[in-house]
N, C-alpha and C positions, 0 to 999 in steps of 0.2 A: 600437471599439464606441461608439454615439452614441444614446442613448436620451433624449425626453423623459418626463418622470414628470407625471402630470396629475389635478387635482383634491386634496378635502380640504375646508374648512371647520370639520371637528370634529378633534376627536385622533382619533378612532378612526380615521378614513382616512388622518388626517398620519402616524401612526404606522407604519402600512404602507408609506407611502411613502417616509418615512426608512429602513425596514430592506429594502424594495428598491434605495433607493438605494445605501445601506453596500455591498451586497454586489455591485453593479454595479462601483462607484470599488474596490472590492478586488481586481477582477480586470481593472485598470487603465481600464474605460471610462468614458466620461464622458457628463452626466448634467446635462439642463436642468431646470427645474421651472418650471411654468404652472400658476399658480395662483389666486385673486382678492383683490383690495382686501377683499373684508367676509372674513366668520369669521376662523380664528386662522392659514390660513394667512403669513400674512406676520410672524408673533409667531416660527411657530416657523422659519421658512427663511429671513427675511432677509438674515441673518448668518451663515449655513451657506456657507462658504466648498469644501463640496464641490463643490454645484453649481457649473456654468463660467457658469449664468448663469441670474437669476430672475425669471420676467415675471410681475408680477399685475394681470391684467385685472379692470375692473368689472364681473364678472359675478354675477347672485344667479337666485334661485329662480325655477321657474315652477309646479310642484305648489301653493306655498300663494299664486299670484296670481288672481285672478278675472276676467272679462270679458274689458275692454280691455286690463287689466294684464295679464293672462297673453299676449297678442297680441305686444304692445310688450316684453316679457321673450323673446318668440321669439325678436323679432327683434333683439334688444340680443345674443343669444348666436351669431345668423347671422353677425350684421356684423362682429363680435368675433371668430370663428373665422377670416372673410380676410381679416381683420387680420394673422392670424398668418401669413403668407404670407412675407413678408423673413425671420422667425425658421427655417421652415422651408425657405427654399433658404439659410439662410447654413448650418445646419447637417447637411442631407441624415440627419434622423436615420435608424435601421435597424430601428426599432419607437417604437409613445406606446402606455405604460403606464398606464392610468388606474385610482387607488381609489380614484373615484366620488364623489358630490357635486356641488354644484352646478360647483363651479370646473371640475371635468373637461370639461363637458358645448361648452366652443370646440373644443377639443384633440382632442380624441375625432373630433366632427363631421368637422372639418379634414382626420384622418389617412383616413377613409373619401374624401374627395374626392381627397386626394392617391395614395391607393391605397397607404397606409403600413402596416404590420402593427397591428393596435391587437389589445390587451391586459388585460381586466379583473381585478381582482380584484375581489371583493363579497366586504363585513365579514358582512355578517348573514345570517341563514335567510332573511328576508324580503327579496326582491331589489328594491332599489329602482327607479320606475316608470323611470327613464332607464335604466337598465341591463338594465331590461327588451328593452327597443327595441335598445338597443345591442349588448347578446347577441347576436344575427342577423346584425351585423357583424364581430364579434369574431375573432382567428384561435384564442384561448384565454379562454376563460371559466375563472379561480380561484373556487373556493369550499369551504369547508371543511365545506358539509354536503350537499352535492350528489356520486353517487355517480358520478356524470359526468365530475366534475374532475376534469385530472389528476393535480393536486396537493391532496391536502384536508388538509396542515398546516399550520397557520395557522403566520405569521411573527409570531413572537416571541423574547425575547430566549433566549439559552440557560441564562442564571442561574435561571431557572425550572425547566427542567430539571437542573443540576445539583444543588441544594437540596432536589429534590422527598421523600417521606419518606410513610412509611403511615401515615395517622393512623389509631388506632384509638379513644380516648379523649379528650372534649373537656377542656381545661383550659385551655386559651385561645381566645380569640373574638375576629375582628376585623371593626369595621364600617369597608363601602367604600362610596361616596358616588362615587367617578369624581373625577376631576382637579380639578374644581369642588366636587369637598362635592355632598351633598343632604340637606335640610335637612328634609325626610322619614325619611330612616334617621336623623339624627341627631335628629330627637324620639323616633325608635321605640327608640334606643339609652337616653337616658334612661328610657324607661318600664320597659323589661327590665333597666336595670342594679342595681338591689335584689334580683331572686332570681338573678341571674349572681355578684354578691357574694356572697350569703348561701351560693349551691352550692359558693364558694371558686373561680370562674371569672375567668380574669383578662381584662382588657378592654383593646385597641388599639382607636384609635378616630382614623380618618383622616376629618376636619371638611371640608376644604375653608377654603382662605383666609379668606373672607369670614364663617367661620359659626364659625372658631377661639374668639374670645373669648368666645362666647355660651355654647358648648358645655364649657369652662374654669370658667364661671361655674355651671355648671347641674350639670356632676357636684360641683361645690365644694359646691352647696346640701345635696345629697343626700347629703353626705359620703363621698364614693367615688372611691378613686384609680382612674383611670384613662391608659393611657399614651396623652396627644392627640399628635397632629400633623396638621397641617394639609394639607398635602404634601408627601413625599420623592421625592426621585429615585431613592431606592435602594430606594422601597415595598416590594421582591421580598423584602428580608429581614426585615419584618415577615412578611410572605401565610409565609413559609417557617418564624415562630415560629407561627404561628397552628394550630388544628385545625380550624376553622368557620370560616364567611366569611359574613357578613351583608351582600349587596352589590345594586347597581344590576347589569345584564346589558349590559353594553357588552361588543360583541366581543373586542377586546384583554382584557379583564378576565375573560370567560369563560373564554376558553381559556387566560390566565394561571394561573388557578385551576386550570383543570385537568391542565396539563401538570405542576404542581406537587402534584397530587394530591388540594388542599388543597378538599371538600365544601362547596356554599354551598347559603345559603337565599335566592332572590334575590327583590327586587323591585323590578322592571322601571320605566325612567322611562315613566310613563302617557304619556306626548307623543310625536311627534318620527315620526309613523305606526306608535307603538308598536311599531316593528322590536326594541325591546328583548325585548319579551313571549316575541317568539318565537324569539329566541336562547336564554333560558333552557327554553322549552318544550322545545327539541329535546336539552336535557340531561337534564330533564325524564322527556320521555318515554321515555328509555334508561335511567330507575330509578336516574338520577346524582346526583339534588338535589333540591330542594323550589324552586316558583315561587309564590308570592302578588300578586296585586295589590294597590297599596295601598288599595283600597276592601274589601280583605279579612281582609288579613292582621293576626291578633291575635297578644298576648305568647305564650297558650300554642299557639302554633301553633309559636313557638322553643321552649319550653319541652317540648316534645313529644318532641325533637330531641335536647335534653342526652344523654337516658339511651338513645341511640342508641349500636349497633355501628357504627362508621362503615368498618371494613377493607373490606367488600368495592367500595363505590362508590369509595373511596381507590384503593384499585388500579384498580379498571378505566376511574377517570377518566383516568390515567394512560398506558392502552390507544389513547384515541381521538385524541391525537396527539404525535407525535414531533418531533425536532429538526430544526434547518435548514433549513424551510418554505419560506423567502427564498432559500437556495440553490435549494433543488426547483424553485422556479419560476422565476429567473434558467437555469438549465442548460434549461428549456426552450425560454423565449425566444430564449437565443442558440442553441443547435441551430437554431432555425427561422429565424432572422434574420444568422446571421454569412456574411460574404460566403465565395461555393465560391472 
């Protein structure tokens, strides 16, 4: 089996693409990745000794380019695509996997011209505008809220679900910010953290690197323990001490939350074509959580929350998806792609 994995820029897609990867190299095939010089691609795959090989092209956005720039971005990602031409007859792959981003968008092109199988998955409700277009070419379009998909479990780790747990009573609260901190929840954690105290609620409080000491400093003033950390690798076993989640709506983080059960009140990064918004709305809308924006959302709108029953959204976040996402959609793939 020879597959490239294509695209990324943010974690939420690199993360998909590492655990298609995993479960690719598990079942002995092997596994290039095409990525680009900007975002965190090349942070997190460099050194990924999985892949047999890492190509990151200079390629960046055309959605936030204007005029002449968005022209010159076209064509920076056409020329870039047969470019890839030596990488794709030295390896003959048997599908290109793309989850999405700008980096994807050589890779992708390429496998349509070469008449390759290509492969989406989309992190969010809101289908980003390339994936829009590339849908049409697709042999599989993933998505985990689309009734379409064939697969709608999102790929995450399993530690999530083996921890998961009913919450019924809040007694612990954890605020998520994403991989980076967001420096929005962590003011809005300070504001609520004197009647989360005083209710005897206890506080996990994931800062983000860069906003650690401030946020150190700031429950210090207020005199209030709180348990910081900055980032873990092992976050799962905080979310799995927690009852509430006070978080941003990044994919991966959604449905981390919910395969572990654990109820959030989210608000969404205002940016980024607000695809967050509407990740959380679709939890949302199924009577699973609470969404605010932050031009909205006040202390008592948490505080509303406390003296919630939380069992039945517990369980039935629990309902909306299952384990081994990454296998569901690797056993597709290769069904449709391994040689008769």
């Amino acid at each position: 089996m020879m597959y490239a994995i294509t695209g990324g820029g943010t974690g939420g897609h690199l993360t998909i693409a590492r655990a298609l990867k995993n479960e690719i190299v598990s079942r002995g095939g092997k596994v290039v990745f095409i990525g680009s010089t900007n975002g965190q691609d090349r942070e997190w795959f460099e050194n990924d000794s999985d892949f047999i090989e890492k190509i990151f092209l200079p390629s960046y956005g055309v959605t936030n380019q204007k005029g002449w720039k968005k022209v010159q971005s076209v064509a920076n990602i056409l020329k870039l695509a047969f470019s890839l031409n030596p990488l794709f007859e030295k390896y003959r792959f048997q599908g290109v996997i793309s989850v999405g981003g700008y980096s994807s968008a050589p890779a992708s092109i390429f496998s349509i011209f070469k008449r390759i199988p290509l492969y989406i998955h989309e992190q969010n409700a809101s289908i980003g505008k390339f994936n829009r277009v590339m849908r049409f070419f697709a042999k599989e379009f993933f998505s985990s809220y689309l009734e379409s998909s064939k697969v709608r479990d999102y790929p995450i780790p399993n530690i999530f679900f083996e921890t998961r747990r009913v919450r019924k009573k809040i007694e612990k609260v954890i605020f998520l910010g994403g991989s980076q901190g967001a420096k929005f929840i962590n003011d809005f954690a300070i504001r609520v953290a004197p009647e989360l105290h005083k209710r005897g609620i206890e506080i996990i409080h994931q800062t983000g690197k860069g906003d650690f000491e401030r946020m150190k400093t700031a429950y210090s003033k207020i005199e209030i323990e709180a348990h910081l950390i900055d980032f873990h690798p092992k976050l799962s076993q905080y979310i799995a001490q927690s009852d509430l989640a006070i978080s941003r709506s990044g994919a991966s983080t959604l449905w981390e939350l919910s395969a572990n059960g654990l109820p959030a009140l989210f608000i969404p990064y205002p940016f980024a074509n607000n695809h967050q918004w509407f990740n959380a709305k679709f939890i949302h809308d199924k009577g699973l959580g609470w969404v605010y924006s932050q031009n909205e959302i006040r202390p008592d709108h948490l505080f509303q929350i406390l003296d919630e029953d939380l069992e039945e959204k517990s369980r039935k976040l629990m309902e909306i998806i299952k384990p081994d996402g990454a296998k569901k959609i690797v056993d597709i793939i290769v069904s449709q792609t391994a040689p008769s």
